[in-house]
mmCIF file of the N, C-alpha and C atoms, coordinates in Angstrom:
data_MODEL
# 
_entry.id   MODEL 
# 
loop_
_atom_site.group_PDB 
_atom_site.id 
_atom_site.type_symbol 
_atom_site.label_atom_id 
_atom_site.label_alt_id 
_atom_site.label_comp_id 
_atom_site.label_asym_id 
_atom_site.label_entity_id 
_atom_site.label_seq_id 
_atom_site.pdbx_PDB_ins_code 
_atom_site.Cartn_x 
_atom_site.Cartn_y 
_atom_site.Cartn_z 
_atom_site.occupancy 
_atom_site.B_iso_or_equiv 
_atom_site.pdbx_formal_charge 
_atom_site.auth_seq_id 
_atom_site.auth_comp_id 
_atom_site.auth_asym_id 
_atom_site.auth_atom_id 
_atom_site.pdbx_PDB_model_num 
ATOM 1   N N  . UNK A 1 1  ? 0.852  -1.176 0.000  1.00 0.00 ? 1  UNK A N  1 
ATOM 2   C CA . UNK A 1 1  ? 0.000  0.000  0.000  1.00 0.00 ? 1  UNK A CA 1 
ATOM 3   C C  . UNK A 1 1  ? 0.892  1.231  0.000  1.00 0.00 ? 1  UNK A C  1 
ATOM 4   N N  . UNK A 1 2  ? 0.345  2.149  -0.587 1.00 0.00 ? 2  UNK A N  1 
ATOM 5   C CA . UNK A 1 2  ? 1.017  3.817  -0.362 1.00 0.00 ? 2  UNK A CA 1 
ATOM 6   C C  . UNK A 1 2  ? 0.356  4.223  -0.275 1.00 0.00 ? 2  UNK A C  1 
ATOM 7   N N  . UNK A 1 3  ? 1.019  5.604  0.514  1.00 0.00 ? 3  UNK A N  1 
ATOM 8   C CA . UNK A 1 3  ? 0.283  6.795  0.603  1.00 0.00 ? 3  UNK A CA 1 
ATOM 9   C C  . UNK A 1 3  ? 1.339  8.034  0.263  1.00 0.00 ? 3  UNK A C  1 
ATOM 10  N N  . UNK A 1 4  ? 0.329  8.752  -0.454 1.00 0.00 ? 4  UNK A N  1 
ATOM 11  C CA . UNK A 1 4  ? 1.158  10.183 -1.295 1.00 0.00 ? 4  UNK A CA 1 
ATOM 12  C C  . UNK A 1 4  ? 0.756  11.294 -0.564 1.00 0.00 ? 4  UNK A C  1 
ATOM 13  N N  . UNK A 1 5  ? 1.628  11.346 -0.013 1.00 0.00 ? 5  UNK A N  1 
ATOM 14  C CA . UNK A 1 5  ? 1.712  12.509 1.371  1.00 0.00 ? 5  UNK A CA 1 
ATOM 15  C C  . UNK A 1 5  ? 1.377  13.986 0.542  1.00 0.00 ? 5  UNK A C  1 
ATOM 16  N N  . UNK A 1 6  ? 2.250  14.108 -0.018 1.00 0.00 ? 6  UNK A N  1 
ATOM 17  C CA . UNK A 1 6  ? 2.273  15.251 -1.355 1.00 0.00 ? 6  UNK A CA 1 
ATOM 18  C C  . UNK A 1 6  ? 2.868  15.234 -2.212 1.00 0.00 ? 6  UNK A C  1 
ATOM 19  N N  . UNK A 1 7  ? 2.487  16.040 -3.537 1.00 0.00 ? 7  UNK A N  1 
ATOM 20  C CA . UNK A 1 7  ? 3.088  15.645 -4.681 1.00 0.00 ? 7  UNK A CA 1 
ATOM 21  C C  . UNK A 1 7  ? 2.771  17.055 -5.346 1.00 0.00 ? 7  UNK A C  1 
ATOM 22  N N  . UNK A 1 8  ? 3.701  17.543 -5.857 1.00 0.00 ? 8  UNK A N  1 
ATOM 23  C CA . UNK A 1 8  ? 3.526  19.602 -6.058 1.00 0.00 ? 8  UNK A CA 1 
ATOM 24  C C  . UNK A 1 8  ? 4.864  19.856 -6.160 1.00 0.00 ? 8  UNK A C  1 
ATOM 25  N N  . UNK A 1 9  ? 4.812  21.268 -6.946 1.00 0.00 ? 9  UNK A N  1 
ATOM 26  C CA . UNK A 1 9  ? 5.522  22.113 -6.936 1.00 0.00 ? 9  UNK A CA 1 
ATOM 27  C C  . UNK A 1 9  ? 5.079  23.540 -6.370 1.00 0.00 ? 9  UNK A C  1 
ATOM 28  N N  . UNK A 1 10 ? 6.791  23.715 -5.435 1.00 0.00 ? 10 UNK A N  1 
ATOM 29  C CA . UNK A 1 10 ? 6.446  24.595 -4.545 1.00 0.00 ? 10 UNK A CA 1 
ATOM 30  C C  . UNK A 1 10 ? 7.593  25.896 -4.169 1.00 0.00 ? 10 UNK A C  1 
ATOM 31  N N  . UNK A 1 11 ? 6.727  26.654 -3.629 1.00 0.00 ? 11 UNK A N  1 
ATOM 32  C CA . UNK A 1 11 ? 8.323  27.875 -3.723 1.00 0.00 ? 11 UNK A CA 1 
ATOM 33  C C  . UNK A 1 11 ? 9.082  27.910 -2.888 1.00 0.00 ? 11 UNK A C  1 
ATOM 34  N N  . UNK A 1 12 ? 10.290 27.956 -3.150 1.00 0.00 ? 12 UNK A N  1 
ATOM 35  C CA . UNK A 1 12 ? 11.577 27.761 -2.235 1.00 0.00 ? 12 UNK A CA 1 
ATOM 36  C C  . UNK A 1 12 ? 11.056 27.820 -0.664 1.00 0.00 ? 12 UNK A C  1 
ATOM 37  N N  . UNK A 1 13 ? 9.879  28.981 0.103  1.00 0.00 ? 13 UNK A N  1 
ATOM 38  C CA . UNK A 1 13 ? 9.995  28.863 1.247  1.00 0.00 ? 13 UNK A CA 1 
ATOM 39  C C  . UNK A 1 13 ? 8.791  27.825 1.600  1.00 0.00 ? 13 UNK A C  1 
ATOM 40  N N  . UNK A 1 14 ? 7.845  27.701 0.690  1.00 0.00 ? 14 UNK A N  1 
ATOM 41  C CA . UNK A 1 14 ? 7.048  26.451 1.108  1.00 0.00 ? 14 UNK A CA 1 
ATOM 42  C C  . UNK A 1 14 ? 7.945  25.406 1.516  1.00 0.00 ? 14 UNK A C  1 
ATOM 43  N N  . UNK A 1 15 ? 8.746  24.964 0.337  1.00 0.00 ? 15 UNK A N  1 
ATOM 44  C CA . UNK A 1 15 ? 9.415  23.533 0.419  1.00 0.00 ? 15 UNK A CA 1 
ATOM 45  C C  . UNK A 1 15 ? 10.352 23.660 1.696  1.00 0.00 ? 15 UNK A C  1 
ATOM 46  N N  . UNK A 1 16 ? 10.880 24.835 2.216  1.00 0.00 ? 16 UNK A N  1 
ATOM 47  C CA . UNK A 1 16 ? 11.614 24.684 2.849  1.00 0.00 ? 16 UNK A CA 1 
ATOM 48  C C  . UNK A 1 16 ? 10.581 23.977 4.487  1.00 0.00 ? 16 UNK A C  1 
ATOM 49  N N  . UNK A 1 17 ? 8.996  25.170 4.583  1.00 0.00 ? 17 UNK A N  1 
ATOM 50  C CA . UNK A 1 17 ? 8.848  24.808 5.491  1.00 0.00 ? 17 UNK A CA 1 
ATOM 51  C C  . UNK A 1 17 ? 7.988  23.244 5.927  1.00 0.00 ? 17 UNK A C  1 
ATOM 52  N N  . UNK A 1 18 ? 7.672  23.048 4.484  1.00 0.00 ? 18 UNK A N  1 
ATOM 53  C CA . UNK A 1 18 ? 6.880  21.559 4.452  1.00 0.00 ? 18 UNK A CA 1 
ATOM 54  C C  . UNK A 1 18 ? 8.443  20.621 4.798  1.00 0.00 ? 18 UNK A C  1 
ATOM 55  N N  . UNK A 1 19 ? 9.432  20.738 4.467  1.00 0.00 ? 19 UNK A N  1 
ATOM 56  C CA . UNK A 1 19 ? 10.602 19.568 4.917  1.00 0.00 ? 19 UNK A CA 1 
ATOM 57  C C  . UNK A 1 19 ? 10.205 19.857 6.431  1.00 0.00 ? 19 UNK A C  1 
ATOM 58  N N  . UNK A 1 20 ? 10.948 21.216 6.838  1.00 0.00 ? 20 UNK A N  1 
ATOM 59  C CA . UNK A 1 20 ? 11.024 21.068 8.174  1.00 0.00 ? 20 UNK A CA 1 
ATOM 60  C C  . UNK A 1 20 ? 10.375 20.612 9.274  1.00 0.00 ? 20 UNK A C  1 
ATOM 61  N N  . UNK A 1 21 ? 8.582  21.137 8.686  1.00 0.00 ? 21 UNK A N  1 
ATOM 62  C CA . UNK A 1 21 ? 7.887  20.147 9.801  1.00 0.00 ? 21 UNK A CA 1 
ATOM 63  C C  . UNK A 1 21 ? 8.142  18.416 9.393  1.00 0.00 ? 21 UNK A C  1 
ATOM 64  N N  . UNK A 1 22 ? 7.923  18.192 8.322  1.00 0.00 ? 22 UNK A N  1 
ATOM 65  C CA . UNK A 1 22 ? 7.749  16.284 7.929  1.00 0.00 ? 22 UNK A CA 1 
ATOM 66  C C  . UNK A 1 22 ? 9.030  16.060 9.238  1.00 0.00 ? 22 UNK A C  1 
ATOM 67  N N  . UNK A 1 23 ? 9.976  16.604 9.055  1.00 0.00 ? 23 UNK A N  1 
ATOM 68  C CA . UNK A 1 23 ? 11.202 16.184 9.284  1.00 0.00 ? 23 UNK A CA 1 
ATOM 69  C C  . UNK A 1 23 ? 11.220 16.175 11.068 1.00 0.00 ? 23 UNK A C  1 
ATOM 70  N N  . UNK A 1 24 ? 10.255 17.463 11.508 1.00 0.00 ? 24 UNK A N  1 
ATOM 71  C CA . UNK A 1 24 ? 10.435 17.856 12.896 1.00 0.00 ? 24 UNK A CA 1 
ATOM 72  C C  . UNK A 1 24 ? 9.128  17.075 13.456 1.00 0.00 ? 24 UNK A C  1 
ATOM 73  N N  . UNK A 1 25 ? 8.744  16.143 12.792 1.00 0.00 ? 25 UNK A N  1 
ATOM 74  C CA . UNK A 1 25 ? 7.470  15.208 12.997 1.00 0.00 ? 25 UNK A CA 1 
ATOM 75  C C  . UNK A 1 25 ? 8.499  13.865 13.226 1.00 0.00 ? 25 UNK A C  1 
ATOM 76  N N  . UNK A 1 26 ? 8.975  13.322 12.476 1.00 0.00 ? 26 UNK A N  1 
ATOM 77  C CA . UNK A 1 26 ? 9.868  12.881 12.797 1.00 0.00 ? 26 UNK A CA 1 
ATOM 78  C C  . UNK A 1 26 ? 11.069 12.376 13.901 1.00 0.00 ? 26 UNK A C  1 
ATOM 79  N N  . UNK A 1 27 ? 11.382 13.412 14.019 1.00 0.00 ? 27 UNK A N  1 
ATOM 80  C CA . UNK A 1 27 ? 12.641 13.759 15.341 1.00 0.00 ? 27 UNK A CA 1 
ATOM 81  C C  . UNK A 1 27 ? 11.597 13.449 16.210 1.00 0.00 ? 27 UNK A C  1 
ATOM 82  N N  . UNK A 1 28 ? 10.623 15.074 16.389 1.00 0.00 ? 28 UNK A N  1 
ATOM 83  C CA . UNK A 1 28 ? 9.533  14.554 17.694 1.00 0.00 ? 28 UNK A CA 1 
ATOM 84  C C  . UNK A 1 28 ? 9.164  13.292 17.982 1.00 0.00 ? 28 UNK A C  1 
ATOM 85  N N  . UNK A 1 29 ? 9.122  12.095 17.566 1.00 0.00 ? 29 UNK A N  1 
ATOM 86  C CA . UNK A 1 29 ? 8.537  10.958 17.213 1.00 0.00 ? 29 UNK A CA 1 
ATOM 87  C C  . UNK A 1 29 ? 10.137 10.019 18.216 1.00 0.00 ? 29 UNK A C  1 
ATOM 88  N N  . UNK A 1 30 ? 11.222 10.104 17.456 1.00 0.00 ? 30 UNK A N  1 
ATOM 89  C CA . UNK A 1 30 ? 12.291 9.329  17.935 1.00 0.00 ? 30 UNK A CA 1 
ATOM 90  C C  . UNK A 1 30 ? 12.522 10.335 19.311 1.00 0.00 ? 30 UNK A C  1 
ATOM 91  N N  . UNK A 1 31 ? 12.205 11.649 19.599 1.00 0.00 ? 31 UNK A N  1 
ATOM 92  C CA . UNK A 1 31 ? 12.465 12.069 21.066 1.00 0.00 ? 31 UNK A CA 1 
ATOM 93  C C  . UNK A 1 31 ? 11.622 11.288 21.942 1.00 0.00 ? 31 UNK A C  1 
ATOM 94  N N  . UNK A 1 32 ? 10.341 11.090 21.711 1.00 0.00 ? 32 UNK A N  1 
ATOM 95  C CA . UNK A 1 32 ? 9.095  10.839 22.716 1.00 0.00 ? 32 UNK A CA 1 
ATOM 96  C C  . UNK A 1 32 ? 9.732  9.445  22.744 1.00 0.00 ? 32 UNK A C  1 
ATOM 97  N N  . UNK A 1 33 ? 10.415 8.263  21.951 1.00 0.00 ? 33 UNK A N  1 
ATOM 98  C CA . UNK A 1 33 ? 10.502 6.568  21.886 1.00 0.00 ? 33 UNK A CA 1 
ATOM 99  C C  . UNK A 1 33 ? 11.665 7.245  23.339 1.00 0.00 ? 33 UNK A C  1 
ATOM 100 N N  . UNK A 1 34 ? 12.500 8.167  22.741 1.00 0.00 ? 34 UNK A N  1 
ATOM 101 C CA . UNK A 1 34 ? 14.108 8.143  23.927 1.00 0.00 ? 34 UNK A CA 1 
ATOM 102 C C  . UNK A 1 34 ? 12.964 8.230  25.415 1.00 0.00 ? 34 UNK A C  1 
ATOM 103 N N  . UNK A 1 35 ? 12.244 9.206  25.717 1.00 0.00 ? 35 UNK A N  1 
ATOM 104 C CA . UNK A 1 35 ? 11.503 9.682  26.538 1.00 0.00 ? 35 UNK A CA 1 
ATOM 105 C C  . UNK A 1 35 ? 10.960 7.964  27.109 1.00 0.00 ? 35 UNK A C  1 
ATOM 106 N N  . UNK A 1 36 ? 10.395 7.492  27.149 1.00 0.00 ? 36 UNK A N  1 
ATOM 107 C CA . UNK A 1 36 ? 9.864  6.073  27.073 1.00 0.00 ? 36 UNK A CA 1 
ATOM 108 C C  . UNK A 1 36 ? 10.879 5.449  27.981 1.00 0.00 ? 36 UNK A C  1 
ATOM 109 N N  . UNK A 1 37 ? 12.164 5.611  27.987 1.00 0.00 ? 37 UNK A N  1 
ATOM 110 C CA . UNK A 1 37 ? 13.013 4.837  28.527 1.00 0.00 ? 37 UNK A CA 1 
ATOM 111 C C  . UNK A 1 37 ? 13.042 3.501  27.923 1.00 0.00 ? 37 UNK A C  1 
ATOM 112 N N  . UNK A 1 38 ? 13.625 3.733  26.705 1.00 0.00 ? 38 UNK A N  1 
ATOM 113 C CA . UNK A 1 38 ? 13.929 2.731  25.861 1.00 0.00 ? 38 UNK A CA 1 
ATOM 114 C C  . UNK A 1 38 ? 15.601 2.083  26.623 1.00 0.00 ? 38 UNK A C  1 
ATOM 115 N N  . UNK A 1 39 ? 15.991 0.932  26.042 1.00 0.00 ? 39 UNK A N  1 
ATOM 116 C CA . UNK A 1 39 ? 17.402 -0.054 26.133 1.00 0.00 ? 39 UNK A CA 1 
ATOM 117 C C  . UNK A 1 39 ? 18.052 1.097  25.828 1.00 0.00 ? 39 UNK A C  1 
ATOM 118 N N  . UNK A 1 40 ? 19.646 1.188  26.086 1.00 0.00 ? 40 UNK A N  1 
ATOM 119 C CA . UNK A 1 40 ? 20.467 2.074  25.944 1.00 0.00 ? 40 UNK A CA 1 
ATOM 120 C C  . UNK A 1 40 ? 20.724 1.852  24.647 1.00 0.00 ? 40 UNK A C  1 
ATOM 121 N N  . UNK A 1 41 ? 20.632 0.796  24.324 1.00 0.00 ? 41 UNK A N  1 
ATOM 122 C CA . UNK A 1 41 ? 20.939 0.119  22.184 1.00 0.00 ? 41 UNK A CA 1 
ATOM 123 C C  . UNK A 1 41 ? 20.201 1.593  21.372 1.00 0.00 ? 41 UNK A C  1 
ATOM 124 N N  . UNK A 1 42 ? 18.907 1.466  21.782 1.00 0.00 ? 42 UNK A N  1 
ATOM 125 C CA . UNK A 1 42 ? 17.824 1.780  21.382 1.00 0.00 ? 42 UNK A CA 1 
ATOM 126 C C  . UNK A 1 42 ? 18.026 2.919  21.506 1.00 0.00 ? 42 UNK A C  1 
ATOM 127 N N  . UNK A 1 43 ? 18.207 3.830  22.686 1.00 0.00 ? 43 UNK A N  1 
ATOM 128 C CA . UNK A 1 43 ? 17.906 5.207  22.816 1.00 0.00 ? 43 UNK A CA 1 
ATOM 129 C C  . UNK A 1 43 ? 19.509 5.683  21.612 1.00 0.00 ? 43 UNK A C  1 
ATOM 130 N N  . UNK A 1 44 ? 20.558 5.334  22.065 1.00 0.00 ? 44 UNK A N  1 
ATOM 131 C CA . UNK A 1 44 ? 22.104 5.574  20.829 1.00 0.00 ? 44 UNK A CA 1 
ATOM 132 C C  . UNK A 1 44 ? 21.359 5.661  19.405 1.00 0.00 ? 44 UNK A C  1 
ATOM 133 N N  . UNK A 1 45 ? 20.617 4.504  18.793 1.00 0.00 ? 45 UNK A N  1 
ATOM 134 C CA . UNK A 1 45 ? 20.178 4.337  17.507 1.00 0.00 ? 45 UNK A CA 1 
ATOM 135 C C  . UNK A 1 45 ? 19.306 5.791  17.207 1.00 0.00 ? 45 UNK A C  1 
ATOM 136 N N  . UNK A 1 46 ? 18.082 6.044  18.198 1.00 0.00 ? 46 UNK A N  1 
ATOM 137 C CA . UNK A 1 46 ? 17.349 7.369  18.344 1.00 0.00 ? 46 UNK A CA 1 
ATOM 138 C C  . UNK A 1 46 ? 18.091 8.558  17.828 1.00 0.00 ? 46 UNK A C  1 
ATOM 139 N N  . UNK A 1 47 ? 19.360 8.784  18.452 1.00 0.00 ? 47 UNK A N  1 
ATOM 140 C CA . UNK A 1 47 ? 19.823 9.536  18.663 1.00 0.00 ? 47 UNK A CA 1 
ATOM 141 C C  . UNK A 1 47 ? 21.152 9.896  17.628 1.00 0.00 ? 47 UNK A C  1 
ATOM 142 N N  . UNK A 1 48 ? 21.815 8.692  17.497 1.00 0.00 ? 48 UNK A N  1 
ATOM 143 C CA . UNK A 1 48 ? 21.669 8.871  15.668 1.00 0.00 ? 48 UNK A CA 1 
ATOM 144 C C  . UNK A 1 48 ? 21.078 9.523  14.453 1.00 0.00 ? 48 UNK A C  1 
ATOM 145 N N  . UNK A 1 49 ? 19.718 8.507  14.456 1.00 0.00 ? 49 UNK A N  1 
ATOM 146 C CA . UNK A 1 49 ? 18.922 8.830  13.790 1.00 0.00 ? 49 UNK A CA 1 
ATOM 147 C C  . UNK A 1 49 ? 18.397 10.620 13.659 1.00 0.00 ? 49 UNK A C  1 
ATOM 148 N N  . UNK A 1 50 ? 18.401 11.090 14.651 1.00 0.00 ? 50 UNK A N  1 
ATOM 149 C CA . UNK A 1 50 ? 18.182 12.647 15.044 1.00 0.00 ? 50 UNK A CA 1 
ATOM 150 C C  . UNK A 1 50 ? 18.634 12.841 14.132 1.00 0.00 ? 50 UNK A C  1 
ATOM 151 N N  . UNK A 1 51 ? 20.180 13.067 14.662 1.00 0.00 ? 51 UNK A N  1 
ATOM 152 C CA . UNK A 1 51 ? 21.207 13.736 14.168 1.00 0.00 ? 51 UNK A CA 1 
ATOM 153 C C  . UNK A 1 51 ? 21.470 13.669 12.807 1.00 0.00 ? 51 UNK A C  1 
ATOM 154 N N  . UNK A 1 52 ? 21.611 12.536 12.080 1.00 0.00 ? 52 UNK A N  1 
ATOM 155 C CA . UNK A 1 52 ? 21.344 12.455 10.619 1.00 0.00 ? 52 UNK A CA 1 
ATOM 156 C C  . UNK A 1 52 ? 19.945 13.131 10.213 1.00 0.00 ? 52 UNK A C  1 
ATOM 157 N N  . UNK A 1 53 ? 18.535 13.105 10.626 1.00 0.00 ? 53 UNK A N  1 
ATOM 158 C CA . UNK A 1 53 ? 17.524 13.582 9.987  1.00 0.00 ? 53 UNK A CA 1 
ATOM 159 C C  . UNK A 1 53 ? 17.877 15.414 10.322 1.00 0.00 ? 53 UNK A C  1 
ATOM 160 N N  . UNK A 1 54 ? 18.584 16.217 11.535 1.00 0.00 ? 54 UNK A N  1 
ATOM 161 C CA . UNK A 1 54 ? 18.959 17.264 11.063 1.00 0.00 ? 54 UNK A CA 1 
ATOM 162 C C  . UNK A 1 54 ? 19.975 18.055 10.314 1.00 0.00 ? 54 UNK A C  1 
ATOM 163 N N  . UNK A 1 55 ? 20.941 17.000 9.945  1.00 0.00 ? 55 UNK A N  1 
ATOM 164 C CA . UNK A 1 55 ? 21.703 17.075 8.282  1.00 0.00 ? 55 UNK A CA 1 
ATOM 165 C C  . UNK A 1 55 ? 21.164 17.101 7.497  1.00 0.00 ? 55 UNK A C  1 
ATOM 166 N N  . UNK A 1 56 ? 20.298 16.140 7.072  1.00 0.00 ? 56 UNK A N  1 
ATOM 167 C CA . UNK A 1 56 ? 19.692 15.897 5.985  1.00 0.00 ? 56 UNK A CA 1 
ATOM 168 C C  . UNK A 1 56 ? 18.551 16.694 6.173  1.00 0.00 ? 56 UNK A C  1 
ATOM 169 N N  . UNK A 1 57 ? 18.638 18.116 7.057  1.00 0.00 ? 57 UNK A N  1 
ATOM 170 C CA . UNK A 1 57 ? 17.410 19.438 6.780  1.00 0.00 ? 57 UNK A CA 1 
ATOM 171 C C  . UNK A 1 57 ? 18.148 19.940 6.111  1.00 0.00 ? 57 UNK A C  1 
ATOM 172 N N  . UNK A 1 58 ? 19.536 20.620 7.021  1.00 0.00 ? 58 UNK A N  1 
ATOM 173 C CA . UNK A 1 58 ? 20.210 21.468 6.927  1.00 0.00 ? 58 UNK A CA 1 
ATOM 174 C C  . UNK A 1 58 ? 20.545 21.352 5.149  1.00 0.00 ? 58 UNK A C  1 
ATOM 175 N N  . UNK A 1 59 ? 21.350 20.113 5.095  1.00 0.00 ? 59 UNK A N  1 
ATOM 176 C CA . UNK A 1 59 ? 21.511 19.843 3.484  1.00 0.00 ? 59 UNK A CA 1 
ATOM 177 C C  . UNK A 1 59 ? 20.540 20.384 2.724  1.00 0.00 ? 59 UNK A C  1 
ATOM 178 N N  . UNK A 1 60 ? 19.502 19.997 3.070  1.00 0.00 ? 60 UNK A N  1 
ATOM 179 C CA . UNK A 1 60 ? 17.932 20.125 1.911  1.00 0.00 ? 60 UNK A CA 1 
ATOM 180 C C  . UNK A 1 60 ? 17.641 21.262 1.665  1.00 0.00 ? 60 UNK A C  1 
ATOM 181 N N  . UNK A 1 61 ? 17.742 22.362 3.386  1.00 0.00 ? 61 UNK A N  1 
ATOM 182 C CA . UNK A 1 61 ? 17.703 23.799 3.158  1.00 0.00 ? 61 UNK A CA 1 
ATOM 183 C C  . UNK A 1 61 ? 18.671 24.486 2.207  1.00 0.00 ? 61 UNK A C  1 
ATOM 184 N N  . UNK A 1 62 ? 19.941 23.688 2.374  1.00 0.00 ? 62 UNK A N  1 
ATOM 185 C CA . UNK A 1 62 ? 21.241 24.433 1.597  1.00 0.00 ? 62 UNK A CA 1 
ATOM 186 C C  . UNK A 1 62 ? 20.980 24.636 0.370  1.00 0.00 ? 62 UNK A C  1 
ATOM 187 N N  . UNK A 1 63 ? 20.377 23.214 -0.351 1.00 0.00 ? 63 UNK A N  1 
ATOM 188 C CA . UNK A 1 63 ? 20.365 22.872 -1.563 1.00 0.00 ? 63 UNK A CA 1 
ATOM 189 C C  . UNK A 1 63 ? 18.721 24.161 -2.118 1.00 0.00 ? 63 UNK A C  1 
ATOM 190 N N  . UNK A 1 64 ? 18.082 24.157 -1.648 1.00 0.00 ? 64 UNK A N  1 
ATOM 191 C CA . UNK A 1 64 ? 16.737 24.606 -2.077 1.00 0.00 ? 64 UNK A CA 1 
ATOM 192 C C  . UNK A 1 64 ? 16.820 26.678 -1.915 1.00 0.00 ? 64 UNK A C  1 
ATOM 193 N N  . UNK A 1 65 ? 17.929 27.155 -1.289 1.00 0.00 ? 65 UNK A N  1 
ATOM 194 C CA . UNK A 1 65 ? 18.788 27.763 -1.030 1.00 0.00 ? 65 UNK A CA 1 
ATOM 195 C C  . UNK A 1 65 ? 19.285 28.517 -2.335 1.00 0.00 ? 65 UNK A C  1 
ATOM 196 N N  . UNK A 1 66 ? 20.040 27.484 -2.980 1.00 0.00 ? 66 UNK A N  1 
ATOM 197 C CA . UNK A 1 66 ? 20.521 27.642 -4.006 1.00 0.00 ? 66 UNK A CA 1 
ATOM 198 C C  . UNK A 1 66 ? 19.730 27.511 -5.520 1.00 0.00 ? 66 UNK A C  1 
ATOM 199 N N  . UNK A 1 67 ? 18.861 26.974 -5.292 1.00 0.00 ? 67 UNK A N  1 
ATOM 200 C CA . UNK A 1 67 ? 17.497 27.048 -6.068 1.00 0.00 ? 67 UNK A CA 1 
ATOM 201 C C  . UNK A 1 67 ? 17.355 28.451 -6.989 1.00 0.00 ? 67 UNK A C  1 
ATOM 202 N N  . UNK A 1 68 ? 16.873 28.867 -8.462 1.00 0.00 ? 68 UNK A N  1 
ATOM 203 C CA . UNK A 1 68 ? 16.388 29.742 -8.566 1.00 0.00 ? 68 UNK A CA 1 
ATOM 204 C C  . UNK A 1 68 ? 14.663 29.645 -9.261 1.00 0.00 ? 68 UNK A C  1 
ATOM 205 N N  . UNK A 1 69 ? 14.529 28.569 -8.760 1.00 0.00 ? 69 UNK A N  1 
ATOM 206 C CA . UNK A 1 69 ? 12.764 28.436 -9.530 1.00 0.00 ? 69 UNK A CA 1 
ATOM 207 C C  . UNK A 1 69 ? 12.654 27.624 -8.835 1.00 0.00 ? 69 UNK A C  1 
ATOM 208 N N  . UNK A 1 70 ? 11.335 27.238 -8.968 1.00 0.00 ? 70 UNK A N  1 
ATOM 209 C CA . UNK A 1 70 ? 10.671 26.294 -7.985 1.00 0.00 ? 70 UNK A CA 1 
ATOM 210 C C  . UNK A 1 70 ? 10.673 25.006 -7.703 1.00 0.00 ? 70 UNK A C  1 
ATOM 211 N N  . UNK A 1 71 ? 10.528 24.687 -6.333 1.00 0.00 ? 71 UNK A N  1 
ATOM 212 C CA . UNK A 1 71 ? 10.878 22.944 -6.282 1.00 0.00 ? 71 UNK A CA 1 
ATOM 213 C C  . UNK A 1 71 ? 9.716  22.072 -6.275 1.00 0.00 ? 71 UNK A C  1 
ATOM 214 N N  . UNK A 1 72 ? 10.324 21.327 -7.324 1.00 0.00 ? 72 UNK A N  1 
ATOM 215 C CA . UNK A 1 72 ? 8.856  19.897 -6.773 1.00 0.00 ? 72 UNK A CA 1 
ATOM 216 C C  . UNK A 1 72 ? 8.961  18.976 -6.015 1.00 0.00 ? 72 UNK A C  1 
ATOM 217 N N  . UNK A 1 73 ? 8.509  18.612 -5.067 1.00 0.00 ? 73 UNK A N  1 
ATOM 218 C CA . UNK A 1 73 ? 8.797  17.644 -4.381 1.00 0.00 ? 73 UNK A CA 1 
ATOM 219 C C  . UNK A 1 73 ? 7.656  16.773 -4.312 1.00 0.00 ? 73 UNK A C  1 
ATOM 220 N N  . UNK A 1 74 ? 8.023  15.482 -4.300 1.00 0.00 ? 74 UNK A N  1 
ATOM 221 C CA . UNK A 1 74 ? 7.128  14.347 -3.976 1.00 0.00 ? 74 UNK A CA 1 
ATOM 222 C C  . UNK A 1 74 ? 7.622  13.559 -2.253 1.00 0.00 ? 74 UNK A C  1 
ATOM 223 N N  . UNK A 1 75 ? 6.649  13.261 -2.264 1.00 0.00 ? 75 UNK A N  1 
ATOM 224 C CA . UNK A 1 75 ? 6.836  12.621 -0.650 1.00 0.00 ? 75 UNK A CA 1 
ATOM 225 C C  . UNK A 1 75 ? 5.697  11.221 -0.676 1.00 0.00 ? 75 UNK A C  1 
ATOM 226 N N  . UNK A 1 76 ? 6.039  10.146 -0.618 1.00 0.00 ? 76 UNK A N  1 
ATOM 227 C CA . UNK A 1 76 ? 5.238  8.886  -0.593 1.00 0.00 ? 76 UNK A CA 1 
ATOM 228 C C  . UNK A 1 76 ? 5.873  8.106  0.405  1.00 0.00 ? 76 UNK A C  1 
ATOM 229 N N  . UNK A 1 77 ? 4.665  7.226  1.255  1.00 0.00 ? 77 UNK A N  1 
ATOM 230 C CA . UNK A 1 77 ? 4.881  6.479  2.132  1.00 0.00 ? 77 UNK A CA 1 
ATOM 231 C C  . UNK A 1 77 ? 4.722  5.187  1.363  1.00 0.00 ? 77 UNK A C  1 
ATOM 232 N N  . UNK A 1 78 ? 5.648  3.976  1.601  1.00 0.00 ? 78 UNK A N  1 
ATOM 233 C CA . UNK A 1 78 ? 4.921  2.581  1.217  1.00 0.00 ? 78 UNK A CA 1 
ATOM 234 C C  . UNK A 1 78 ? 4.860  1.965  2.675  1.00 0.00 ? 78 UNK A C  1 
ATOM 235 N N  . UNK A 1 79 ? 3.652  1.148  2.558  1.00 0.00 ? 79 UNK A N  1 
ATOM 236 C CA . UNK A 1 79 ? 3.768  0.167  3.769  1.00 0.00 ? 79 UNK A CA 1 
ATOM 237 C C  . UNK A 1 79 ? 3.531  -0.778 3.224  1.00 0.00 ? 79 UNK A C  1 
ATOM 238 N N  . UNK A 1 80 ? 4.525  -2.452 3.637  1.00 0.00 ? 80 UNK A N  1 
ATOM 239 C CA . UNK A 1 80 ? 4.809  -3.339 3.307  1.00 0.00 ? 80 UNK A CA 1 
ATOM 240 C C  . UNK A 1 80 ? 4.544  -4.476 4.588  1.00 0.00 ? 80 UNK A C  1 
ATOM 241 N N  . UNK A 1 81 ? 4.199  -5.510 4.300  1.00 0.00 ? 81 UNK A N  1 
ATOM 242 C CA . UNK A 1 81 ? 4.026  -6.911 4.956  1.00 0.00 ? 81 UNK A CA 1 
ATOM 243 C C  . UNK A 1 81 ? 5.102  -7.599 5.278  1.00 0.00 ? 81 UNK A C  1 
# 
C-alpha cells in the first residue's frame, strides 16, 4: 500500500517549510521513543537517527537555497508486509 503525502511544486519557502515540519514530525517521534526509557541500544540508535535527519534538513535547506525556480517535491509512504 502507499500513501502520497504530497506531490507539487512549490516555492523555495514552502518547500523549505513543508521539509522542516515532515522532518520535525519525525525527530519529535524518535524524542518521545528516547523519553519512554527505551534499552540504551535503542535510545544511541534514536539519537543517531536525530542527528542524521537534522543534516539531511540542513543539506535540503542548503540545496533549495541555491534554487532559482521552484521545487517539486514528492513525498510517498509505502507500507509493506
Amino acid at each position: 500500500m502507499k500513501v502520497n503525502l504530497f506531490e507539487g511544486v512549490y516555492s523555495a519557502q514552502e518547500s523549505k517549510e513543508l521539509l522542516t515540519q515532515m522532518i520535525h514530525v519525525k525527530i519529535k517521534f524518535n524524542e518521545q521513543k528516547i523519553a519512554e526509557n527505551s534499552n540504551e541500544e535503542d535510545i544511541k540508535m534514536r539519537e543517531q537517527r536525530i542527528k542524521l535527519l537534522q543534516k539531511e534538513l540542513y543539506e535540503a535547506r542548503q540545496f533549495i537555497d541555491q534554487q532559482n525556480s521552484s521545487i517539486s517535491i514528492t513525498g510517498e509512504i509505502s507500507i509493506q508486509n
